[in-house]
N, C-alpha and C positions, 0 to 999 in steps of 0.2 A: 613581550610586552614591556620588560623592565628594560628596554635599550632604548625605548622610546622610537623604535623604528616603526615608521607605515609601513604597511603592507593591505593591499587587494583584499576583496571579499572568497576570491578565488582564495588566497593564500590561507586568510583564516578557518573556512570552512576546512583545508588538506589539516590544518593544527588541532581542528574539533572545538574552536571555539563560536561557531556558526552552526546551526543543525543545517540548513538548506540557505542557498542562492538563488535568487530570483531577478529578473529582467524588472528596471524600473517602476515599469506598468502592470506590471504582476503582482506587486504590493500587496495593496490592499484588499486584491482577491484573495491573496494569502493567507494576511493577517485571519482576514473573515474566515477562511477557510479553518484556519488553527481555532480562531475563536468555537463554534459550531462544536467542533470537536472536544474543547474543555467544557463546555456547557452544557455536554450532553452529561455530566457527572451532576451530583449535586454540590447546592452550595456550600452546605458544612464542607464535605470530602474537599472541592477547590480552594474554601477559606483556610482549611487546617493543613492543606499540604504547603500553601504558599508559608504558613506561621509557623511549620515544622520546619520549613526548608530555612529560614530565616532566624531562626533558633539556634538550628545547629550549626550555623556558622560560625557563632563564640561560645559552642558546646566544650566544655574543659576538657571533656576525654568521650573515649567510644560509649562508657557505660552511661554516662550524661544521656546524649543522643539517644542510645538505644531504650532507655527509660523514656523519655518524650514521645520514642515514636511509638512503642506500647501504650502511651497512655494514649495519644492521637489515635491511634487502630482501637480501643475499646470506645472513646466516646463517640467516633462515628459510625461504630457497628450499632450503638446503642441508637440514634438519629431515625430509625425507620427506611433509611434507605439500604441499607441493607439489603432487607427482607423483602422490598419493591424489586434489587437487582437481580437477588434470586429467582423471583417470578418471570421477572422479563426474560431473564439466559433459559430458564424453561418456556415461558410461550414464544423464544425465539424472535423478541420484539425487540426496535430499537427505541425504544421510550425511553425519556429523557430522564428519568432516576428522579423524578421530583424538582427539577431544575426550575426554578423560578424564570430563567432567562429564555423568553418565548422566541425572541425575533430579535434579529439582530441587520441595524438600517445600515445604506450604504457610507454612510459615514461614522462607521463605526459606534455607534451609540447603541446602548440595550435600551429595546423595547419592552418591561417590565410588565407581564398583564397583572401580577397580581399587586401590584405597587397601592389599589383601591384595599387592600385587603386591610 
């Protein structure tokens, strides 16, 4: 990347800076697809992992970080969802952990049910 040289989506993904390739028209199914799959967490757990990740980017040192993410791991065990993910992995259910985010339209916009609340 510091050479400033292009390269393919082929090539980036062989470098690890792609998780997956997909065909033009496959996009969007993708994206959705990825989305679904983060939404099945809760909000706190996705708000705090993006805020963690984003922190420790100009974390000073490891012990920095690793303080963050101990404190990120007690405030969202404290959240209630927790104790919802335990239940579900014991009744063996794929319930959404308290996810606010019901439905998700073809153009990518969250359908929010509880947005009245």
């Amino acid at each position: 990347m510091l050479t400033g040289r292009i390269f393919g989506s082929e090539e980036a993904h062989a470098m690890g800076l792609v998780l997956d390739v997909v065909t033009d028209g496959a996009v969007v199914d993708r994206a959705l697809r990825t989305c679904r799959l983060i939404t099945r967490h809760s909000p706190m757990a996705i708000w705090m992992t993006k805020e963690t990740m984003w922190q420790n980017v100009d974390a000073p040192s490891l012990r920095h970080a690793l303080d963050l993410e101990n404190r990120t791991q007690v405030m969202c065990s404290q959240s209630g969802d927790t104790a919802e993910a335990g239940s579900g992995i014991r009744r063996k259910s794929a319930r959404r952990l308290g996810s606010r985010f019901d439905e998700l339209r073809a153009d990518g916009a969250i359908l929010d049910a509880h947005a009245a609340d």
